[in-house]
C-alpha positions in Angstrom: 199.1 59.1 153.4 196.7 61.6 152.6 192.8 61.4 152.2 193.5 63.1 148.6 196.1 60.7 148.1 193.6 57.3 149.3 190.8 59.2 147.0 193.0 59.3 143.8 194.1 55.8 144.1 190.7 54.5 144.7 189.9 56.5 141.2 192.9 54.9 139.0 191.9 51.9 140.5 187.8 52.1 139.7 189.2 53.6 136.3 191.6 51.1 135.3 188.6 48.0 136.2 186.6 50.0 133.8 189.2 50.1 130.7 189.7 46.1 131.5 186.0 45.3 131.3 185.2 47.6 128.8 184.8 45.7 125.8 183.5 48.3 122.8 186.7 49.7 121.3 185.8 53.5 121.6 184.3 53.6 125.5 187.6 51.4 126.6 189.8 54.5 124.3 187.9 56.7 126.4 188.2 55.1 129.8 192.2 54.8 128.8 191.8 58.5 129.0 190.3 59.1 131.7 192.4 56.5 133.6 195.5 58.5 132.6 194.4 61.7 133.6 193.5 60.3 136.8 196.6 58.7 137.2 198.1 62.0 136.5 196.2 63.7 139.4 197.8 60.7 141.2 201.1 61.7 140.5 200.6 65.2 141.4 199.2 64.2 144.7 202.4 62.2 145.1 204.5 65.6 144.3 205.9 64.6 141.1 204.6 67.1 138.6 207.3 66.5 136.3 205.9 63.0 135.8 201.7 63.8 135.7 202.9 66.3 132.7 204.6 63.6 131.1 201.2 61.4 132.3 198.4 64.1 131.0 200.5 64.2 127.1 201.1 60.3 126.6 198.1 58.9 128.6 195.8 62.0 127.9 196.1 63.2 124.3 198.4 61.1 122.4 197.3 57.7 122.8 193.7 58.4 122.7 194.1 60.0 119.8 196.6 57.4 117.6 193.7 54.5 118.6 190.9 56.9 117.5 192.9 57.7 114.4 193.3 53.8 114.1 189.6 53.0 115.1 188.2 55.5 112.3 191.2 54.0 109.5 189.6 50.6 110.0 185.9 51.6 109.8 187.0 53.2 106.9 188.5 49.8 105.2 185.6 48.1 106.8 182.9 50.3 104.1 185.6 49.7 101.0 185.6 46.3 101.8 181.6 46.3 101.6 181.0 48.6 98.8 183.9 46.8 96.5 
């Protein structure tokens, strides 16, 4: 095993902690998406690129986004709920 290799893993690992004991909705979405772009840089370092592409659109982009989207469509019904 490489040092890159022992240096990613330490990352995913520090990352995921973070997401776990995040506990404000919007840092843990953010920490999600950090933790999958690391774990992409994992999977490169392991030689599957095929799979860290895969990583970097699920883990990266879409997901983050769908519980932002979500996170925003509840504040929203939060301020109808107060103002009706």
């Amino acid at each position: 095993m490489t040092g890159l290799q022992v240096v990613c893993l330490l990352v995913v690992a520090v990352a995921g902690t973070a997401v776990v004991l995040t506990r404000v909705p919007l840092r843990q979405t953010l920490a999600s998406a950090v933790l999958g772009l690391g774990l992409a840089v994992l999977f490169l370092a392991f030689g599957a690129p095929d799979v860290a592409l895969s990583q970097i659109v699920v883990a990266g982009v879409a997901l983050p986004v769908m519980v932002l989207l979500t996170l925003a469509k509840i504040h929203a019904g939060d301020r109808e709920d107060q103002d009706g």
